[in-house]
Kinemage of the C-alpha trace (Angstrom):
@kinemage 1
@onewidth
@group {chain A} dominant
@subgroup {mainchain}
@vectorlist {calphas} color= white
{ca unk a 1} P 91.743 104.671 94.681
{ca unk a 2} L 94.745 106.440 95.572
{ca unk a 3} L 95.235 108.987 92.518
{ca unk a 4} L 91.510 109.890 93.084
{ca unk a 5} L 92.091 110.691 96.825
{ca unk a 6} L 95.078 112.696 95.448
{ca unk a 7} L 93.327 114.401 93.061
{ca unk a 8} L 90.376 115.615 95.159
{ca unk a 9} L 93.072 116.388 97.965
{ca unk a 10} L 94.794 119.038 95.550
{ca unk a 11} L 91.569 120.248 94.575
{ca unk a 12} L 90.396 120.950 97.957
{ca unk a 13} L 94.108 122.565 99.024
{ca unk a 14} L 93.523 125.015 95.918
{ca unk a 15} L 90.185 126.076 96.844
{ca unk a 16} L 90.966 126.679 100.605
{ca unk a 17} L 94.154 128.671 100.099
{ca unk a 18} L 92.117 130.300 97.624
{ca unk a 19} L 89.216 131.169 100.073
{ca unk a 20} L 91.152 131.740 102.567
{ca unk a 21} L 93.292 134.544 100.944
{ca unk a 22} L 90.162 135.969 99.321
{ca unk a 23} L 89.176 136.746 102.937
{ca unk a 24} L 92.398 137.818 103.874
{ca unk a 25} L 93.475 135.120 106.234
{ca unk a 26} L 95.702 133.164 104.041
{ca unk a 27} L 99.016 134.176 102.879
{ca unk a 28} L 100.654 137.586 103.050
{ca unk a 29} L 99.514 139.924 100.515
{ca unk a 30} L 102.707 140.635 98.936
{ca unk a 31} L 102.769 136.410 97.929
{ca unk a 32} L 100.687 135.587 94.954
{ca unk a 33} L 98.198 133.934 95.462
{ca unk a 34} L 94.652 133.259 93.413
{ca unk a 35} L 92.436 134.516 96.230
{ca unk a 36} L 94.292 137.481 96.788
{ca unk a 37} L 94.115 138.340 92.954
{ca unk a 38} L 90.617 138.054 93.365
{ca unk a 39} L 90.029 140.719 96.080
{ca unk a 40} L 91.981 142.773 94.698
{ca unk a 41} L 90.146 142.593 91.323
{ca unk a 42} L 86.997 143.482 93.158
{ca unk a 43} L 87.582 146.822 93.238
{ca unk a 44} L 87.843 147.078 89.308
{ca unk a 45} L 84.991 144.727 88.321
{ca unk a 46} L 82.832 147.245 86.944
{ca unk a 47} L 85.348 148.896 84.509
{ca unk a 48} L 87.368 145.631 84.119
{ca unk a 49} L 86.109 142.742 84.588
{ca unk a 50} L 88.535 140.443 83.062
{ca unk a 51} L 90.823 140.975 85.876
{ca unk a 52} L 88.309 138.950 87.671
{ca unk a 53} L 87.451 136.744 85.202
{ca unk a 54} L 91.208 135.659 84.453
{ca unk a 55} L 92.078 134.661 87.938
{ca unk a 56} L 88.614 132.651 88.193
{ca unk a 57} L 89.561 130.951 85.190
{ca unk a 58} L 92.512 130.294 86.449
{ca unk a 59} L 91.221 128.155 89.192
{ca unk a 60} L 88.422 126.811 87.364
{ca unk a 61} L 90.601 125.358 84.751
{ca unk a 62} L 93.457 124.389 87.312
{ca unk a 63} L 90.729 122.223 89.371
{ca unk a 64} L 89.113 120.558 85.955
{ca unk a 65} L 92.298 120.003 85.186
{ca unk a 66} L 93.867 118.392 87.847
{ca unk a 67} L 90.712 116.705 87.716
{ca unk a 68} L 90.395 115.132 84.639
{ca unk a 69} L 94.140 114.180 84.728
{ca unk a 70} L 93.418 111.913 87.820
{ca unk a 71} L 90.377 109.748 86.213
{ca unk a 72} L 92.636 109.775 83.431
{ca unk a 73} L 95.263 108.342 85.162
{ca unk a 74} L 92.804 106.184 87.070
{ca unk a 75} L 91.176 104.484 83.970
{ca unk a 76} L 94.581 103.945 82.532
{ca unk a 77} L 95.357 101.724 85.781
{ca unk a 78} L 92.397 99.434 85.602
């Protein structure tokens, strides 16, 4: 019960420090940061798109990740 609350806790933290530097409220644009990346990619999304696509990923595979390592962890402690 506990890992999954952890689990969906991280995955919420990523996406809102995500959104919220996408938007530009989040942390200062010289930090990295997923959101920012994404922004910034904006610009270049018709002539290069996997600068877009790579930070997306990044998050994407970060959240199944984390994900699938908590009902992993979960099952194991049935």
């Amino acid at each position: 019960m506990l890992l999954s609350a952890i689990t969906i806790g991280f995955n919420n933290a990523v996406l809102a420090e995500a959104a919220m530097s996408y938007l530009g409220i989040g942390v200062s644009p010289d930090e990295a940061s997923l959101g920012y990346m994404l922004s910034d990619s904006q610009a270049y999304l018709s002539t290069t798109p996997w600068y877009a696509l790579g930070a997306g990923l990044v998050i994407i595979l970060l959240i199944l990740g984390v994900g699938l390592i908590g009902e992993g962890l979960q099952r194991r402690n049935v």
